[in-house]
Backbone as XML, in Angstrom:
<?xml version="1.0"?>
<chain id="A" units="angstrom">
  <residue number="1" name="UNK">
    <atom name="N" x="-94.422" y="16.315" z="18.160"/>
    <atom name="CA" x="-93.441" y="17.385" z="18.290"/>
    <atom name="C" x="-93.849" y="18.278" z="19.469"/>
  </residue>
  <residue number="2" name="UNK">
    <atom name="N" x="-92.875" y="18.701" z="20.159"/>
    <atom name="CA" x="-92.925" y="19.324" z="21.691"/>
    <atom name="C" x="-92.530" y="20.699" z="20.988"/>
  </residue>
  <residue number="3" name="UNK">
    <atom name="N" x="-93.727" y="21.907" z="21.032"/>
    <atom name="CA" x="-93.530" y="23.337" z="21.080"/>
    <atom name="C" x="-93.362" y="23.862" z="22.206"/>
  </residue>
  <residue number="4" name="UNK">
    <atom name="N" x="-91.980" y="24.577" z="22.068"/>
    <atom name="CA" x="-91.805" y="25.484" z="23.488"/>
    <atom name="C" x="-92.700" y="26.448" z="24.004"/>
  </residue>
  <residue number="5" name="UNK">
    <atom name="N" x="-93.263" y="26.665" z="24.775"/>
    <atom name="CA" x="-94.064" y="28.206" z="25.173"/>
    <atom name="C" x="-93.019" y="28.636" z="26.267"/>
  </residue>
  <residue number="6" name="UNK">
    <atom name="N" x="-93.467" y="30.337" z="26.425"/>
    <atom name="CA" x="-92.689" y="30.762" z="26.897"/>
    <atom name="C" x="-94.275" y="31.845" z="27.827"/>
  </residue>
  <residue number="7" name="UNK">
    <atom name="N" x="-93.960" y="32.121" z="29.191"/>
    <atom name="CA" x="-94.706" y="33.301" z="29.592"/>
    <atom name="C" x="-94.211" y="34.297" z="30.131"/>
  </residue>
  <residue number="8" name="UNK">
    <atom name="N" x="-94.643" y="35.458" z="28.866"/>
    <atom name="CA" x="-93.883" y="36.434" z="29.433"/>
    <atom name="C" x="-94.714" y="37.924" z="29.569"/>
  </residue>
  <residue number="9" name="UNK">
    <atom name="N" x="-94.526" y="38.713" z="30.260"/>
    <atom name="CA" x="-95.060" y="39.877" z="30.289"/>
    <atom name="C" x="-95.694" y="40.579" z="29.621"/>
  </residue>
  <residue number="10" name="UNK">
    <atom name="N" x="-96.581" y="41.555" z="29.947"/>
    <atom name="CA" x="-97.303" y="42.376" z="29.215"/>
    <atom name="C" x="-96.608" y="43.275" z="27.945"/>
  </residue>
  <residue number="11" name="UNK">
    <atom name="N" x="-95.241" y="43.745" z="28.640"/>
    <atom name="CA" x="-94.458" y="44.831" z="28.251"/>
    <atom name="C" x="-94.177" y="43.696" z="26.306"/>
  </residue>
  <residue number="12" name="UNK">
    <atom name="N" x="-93.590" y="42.719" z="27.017"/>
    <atom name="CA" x="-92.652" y="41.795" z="26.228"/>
    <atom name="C" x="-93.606" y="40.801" z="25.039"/>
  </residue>
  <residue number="13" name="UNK">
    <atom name="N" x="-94.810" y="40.749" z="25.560"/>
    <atom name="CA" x="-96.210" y="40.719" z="24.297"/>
    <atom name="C" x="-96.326" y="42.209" z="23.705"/>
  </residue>
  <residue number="14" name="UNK">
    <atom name="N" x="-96.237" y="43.115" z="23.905"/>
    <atom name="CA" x="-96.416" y="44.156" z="23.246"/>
    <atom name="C" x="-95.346" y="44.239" z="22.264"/>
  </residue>
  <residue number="15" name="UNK">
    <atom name="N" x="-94.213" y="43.963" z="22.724"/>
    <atom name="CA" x="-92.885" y="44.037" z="22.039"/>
    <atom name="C" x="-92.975" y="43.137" z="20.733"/>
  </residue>
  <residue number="16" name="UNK">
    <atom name="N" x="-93.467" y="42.040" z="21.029"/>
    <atom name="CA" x="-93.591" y="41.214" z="20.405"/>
    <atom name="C" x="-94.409" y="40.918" z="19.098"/>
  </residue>
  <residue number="17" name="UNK">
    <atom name="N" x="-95.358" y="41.602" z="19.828"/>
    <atom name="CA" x="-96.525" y="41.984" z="18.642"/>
    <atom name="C" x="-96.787" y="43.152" z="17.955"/>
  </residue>
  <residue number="18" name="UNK">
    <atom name="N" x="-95.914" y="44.268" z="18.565"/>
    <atom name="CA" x="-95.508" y="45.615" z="17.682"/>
    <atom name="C" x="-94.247" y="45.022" z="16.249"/>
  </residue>
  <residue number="19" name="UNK">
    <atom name="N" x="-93.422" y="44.270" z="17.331"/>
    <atom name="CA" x="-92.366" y="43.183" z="15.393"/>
    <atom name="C" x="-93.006" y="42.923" z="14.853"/>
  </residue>
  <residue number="20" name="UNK">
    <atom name="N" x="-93.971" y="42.029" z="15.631"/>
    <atom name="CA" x="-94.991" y="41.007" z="14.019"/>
    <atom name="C" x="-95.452" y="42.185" z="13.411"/>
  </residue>
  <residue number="21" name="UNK">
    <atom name="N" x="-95.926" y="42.961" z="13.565"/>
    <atom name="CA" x="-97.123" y="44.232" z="12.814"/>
    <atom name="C" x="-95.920" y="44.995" z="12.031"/>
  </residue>
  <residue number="22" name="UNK">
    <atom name="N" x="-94.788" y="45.091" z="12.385"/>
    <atom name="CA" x="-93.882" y="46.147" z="11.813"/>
    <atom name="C" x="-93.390" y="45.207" z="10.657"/>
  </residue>
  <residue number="23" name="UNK">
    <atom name="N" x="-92.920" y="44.116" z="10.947"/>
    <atom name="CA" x="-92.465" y="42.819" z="9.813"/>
    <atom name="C" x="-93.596" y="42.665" z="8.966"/>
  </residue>
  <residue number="24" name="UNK">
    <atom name="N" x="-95.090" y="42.581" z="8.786"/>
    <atom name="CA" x="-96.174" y="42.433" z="8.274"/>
    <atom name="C" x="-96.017" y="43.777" z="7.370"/>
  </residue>
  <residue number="25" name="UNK">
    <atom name="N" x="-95.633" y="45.372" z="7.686"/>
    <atom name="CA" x="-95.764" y="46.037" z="6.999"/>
    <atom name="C" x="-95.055" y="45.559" z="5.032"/>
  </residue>
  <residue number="26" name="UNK">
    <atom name="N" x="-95.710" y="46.143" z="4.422"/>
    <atom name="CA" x="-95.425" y="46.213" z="3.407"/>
    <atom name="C" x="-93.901" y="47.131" z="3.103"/>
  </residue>
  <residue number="27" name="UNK">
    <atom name="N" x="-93.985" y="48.508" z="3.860"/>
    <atom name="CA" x="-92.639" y="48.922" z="3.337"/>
    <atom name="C" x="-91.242" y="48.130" z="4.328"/>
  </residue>
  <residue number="28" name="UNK">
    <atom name="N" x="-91.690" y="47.407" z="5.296"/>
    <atom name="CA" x="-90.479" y="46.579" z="5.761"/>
    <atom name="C" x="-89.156" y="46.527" z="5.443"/>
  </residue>
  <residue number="29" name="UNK">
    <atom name="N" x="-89.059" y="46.048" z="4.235"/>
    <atom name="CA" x="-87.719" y="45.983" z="3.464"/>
    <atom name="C" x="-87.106" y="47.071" z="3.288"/>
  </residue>
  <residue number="30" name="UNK">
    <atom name="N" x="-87.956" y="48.079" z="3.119"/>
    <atom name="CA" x="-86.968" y="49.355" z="3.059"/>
    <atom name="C" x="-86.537" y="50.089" z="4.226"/>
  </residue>
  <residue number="31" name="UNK">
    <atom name="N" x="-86.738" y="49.267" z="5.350"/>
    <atom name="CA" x="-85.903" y="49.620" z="6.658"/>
    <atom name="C" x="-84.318" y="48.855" z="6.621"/>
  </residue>
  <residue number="32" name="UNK">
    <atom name="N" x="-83.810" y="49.416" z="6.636"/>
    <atom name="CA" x="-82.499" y="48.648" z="6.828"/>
    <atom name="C" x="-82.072" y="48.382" z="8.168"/>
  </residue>
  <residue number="33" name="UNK">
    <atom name="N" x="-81.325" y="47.625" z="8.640"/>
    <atom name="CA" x="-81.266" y="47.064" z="9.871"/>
    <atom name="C" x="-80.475" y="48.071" z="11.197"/>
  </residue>
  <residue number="34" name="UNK">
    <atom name="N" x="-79.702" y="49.231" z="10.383"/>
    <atom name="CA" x="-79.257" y="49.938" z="11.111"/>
    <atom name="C" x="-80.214" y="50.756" z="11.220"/>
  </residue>
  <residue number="35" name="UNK">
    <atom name="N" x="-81.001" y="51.235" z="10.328"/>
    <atom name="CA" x="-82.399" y="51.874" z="11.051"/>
    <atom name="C" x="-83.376" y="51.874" z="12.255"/>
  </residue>
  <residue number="36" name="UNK">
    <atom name="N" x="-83.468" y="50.291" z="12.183"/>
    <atom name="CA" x="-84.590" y="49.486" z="12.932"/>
    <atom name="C" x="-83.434" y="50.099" z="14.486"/>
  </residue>
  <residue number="37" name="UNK">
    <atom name="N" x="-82.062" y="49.772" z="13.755"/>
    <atom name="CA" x="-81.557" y="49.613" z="16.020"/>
    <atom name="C" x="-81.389" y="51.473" z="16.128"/>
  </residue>
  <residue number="38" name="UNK">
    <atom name="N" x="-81.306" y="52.778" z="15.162"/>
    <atom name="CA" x="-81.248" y="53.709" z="15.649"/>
    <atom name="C" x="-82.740" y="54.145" z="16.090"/>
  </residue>
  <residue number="39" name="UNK">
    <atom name="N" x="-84.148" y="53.409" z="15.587"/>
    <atom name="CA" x="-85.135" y="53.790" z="15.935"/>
    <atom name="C" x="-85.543" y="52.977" z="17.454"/>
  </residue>
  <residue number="40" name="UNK">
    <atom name="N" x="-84.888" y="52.011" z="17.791"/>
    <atom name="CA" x="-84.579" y="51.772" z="19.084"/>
    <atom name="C" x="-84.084" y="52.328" z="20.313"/>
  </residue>
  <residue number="41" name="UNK">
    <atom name="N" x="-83.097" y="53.009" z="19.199"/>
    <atom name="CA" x="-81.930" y="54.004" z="20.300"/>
    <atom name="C" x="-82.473" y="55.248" z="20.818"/>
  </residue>
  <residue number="42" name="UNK">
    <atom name="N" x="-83.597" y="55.567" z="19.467"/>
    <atom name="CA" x="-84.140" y="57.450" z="19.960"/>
    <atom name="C" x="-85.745" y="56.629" z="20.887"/>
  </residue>
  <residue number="43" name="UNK">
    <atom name="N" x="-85.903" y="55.208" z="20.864"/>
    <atom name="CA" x="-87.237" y="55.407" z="21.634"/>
    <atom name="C" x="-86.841" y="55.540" z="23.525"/>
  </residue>
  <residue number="44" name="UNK">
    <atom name="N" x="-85.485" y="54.427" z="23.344"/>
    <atom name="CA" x="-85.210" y="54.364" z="24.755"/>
    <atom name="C" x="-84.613" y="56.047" z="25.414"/>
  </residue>
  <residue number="45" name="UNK">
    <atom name="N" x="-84.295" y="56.700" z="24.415"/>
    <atom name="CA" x="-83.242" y="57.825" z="25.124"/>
    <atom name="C" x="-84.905" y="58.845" z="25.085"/>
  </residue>
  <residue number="46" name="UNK">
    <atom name="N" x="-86.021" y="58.922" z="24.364"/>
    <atom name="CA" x="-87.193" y="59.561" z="25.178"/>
    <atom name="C" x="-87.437" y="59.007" z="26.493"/>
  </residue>
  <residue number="47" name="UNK">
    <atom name="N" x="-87.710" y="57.421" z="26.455"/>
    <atom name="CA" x="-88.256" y="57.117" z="27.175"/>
    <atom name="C" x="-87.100" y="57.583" z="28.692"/>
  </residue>
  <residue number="48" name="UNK">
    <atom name="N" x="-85.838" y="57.566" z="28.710"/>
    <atom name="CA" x="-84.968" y="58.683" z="29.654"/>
    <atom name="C" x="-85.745" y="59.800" z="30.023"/>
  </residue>
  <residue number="49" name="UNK">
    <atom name="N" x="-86.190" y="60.598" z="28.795"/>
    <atom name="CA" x="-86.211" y="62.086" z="28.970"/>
    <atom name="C" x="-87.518" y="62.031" z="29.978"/>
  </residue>
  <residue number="50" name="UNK">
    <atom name="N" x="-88.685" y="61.177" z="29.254"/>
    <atom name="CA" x="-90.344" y="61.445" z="29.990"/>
    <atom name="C" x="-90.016" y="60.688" z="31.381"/>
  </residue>
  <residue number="51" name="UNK">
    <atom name="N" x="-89.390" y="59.608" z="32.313"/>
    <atom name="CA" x="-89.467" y="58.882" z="32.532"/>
    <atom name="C" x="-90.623" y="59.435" z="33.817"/>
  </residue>
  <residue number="52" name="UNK">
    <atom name="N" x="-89.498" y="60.548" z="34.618"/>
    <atom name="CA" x="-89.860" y="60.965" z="35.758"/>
    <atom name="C" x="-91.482" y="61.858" z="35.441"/>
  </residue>
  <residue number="53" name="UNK">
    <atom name="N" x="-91.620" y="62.228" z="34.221"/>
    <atom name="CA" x="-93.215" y="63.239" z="34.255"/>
    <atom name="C" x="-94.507" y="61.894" z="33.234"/>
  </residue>
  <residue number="54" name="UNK">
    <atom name="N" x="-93.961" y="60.966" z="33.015"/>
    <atom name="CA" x="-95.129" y="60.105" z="32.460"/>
    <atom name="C" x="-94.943" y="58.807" z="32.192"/>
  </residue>
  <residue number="55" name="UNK">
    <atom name="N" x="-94.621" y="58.058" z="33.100"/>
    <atom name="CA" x="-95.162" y="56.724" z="33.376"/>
    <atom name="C" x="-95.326" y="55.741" z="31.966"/>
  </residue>
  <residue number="56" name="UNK">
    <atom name="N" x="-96.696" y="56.217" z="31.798"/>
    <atom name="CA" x="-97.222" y="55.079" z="30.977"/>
    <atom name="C" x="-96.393" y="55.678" z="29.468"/>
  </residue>
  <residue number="57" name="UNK">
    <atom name="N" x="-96.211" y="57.112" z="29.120"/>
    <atom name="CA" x="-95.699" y="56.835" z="27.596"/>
    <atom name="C" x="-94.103" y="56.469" z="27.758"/>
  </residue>
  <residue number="58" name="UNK">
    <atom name="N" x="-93.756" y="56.634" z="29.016"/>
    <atom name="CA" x="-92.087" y="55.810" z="28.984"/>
    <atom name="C" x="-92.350" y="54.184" z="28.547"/>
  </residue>
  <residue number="59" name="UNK">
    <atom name="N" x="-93.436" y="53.473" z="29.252"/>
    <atom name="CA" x="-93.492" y="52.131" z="29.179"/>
    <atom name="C" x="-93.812" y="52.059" z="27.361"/>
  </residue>
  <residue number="60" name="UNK">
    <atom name="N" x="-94.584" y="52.874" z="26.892"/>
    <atom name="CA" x="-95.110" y="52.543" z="25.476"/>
    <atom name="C" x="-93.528" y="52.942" z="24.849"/>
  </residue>
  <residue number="61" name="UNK">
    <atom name="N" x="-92.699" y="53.945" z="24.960"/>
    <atom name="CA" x="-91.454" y="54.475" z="23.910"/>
    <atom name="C" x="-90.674" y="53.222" z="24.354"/>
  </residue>
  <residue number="62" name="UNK">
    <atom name="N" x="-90.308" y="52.290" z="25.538"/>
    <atom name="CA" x="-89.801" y="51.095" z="25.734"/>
    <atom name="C" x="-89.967" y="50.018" z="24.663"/>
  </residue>
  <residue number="63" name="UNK">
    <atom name="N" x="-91.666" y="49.886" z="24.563"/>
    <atom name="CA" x="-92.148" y="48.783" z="23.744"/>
    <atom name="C" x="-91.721" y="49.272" z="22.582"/>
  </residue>
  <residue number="64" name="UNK">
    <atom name="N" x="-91.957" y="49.834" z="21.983"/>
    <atom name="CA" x="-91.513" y="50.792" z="20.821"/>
    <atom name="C" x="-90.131" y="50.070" z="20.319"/>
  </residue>
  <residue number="65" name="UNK">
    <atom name="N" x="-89.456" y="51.007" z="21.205"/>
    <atom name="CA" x="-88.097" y="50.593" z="21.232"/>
    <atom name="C" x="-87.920" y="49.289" z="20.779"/>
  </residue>
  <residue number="66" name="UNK">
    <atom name="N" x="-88.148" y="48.428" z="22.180"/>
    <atom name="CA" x="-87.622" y="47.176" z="21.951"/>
    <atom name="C" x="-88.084" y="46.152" z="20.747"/>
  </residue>
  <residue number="67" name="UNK">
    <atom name="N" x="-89.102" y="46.356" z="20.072"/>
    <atom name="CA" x="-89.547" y="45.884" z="19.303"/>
    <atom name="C" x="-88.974" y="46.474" z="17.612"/>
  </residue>
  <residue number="68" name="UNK">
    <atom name="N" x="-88.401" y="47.382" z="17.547"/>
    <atom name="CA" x="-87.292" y="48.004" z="16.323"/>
    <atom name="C" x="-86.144" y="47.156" z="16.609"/>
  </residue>
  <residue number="69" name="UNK">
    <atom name="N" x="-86.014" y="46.825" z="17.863"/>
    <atom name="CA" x="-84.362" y="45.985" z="18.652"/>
    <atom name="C" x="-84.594" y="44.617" z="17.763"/>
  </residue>
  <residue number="70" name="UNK">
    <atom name="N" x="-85.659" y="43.828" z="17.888"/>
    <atom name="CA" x="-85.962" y="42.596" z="17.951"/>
    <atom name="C" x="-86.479" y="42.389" z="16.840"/>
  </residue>
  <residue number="71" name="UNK">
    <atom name="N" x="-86.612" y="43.239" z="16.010"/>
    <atom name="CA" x="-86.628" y="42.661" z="14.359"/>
    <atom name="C" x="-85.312" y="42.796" z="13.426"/>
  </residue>
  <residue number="72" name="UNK">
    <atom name="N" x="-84.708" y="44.065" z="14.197"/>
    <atom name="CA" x="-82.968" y="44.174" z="13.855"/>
    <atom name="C" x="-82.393" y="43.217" z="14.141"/>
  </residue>
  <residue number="73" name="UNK">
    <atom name="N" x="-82.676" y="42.545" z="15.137"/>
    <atom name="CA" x="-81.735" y="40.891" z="15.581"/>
    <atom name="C" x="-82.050" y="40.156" z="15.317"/>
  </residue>
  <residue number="74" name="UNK">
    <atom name="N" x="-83.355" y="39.574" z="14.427"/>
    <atom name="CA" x="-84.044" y="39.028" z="13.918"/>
    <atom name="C" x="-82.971" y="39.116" z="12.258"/>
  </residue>
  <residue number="75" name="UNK">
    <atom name="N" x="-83.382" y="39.765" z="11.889"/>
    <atom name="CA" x="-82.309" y="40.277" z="10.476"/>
    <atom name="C" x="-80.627" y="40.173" z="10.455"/>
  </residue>
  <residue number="76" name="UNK">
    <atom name="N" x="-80.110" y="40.074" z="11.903"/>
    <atom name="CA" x="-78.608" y="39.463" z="11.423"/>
    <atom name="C" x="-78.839" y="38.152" z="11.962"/>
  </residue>
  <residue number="77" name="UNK">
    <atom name="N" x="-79.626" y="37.268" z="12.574"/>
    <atom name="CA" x="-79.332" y="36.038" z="12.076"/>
    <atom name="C" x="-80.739" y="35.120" z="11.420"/>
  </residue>
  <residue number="78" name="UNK">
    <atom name="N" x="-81.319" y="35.295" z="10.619"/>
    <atom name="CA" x="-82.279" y="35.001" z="9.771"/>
    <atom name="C" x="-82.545" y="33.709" z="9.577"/>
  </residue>
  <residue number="79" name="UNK">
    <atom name="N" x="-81.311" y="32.849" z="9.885"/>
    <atom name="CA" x="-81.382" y="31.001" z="10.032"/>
    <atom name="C" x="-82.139" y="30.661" z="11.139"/>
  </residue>
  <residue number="80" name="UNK">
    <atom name="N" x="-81.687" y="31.298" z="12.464"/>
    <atom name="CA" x="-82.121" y="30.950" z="13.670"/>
    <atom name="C" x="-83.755" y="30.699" z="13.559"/>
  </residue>
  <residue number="81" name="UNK">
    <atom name="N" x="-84.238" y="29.289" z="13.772"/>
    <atom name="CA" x="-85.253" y="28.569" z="13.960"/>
    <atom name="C" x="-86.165" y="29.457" z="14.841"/>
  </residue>
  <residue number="82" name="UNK">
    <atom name="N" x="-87.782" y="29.951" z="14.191"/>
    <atom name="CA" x="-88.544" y="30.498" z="15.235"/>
    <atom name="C" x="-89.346" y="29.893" z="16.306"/>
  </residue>
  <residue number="83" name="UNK">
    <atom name="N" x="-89.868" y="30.719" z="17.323"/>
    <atom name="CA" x="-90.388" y="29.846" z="18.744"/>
    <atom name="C" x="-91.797" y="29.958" z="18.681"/>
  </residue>
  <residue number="84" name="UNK">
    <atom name="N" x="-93.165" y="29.424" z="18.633"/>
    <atom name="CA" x="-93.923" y="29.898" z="19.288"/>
    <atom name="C" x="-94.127" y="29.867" z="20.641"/>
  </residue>
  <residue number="85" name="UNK">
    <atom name="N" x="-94.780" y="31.001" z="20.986"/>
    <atom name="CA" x="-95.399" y="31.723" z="22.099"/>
    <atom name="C" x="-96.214" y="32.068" z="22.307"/>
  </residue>
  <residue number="86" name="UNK">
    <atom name="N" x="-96.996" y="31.182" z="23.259"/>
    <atom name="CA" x="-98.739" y="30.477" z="23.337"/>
    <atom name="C" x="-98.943" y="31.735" z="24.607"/>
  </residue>
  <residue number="87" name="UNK">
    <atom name="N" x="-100.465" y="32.245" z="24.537"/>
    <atom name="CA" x="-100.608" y="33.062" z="25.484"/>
    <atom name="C" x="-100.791" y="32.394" z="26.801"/>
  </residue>
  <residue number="88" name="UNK">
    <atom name="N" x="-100.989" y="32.810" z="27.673"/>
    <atom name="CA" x="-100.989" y="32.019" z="29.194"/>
    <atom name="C" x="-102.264" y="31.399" z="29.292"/>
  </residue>
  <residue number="89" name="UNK">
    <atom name="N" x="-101.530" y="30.175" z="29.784"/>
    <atom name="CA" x="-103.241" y="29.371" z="29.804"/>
    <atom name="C" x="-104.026" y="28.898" z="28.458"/>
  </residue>
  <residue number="90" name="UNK">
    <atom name="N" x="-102.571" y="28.679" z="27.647"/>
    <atom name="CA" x="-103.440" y="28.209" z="26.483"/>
    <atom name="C" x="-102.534" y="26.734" z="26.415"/>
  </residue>
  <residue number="91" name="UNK">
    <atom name="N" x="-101.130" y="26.617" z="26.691"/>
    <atom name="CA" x="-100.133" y="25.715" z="26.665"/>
    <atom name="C" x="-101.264" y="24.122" z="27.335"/>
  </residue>
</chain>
């Protein structure tokens, strides 16, 4: 069997591995899915506000963000077959 890898960015491993840790939580379930995308919505609209006075916590309220995005889309389609994603240089 042929596993896909994929290589992708620093930002987009963070993203990635802030879902797994947030999905791993125990209270998980009691996020509901419109939660997960409004806690998306208030990380990106900081990450607006800091953008121009701090750099690095815009990039962290991004990851943030996108990773509330990507377990919410994860949750409306729940069939969709998962990928692994081998770190670089491990494929």
């Amino acid at each position: 069997m042929h596993a896909i890898s994929f290589t992708v960015g620093s930002a987009a491993a963070g993203a990635i591995a802030q879902q797994q840790a947030l999905e791993h939580r125990e209270d998980f379930d009691a996020y509901r899915t419109l939660d997960l995308i409004k806690m998306g919505c208030q990380s990106a609209s900081q990450a607006v506000d800091i953008l121009a006075a701090d750099p690095a916590e815009t990039r962290a309220c991004l990851i943030h963000g996108a990773s509330r995005l990507l377990a919410a889309a994860d949750r409306l389609d729940p069939a969709a077959p998962p990928a692994n994603v081998f770190p670089l240089g491990a494929a």
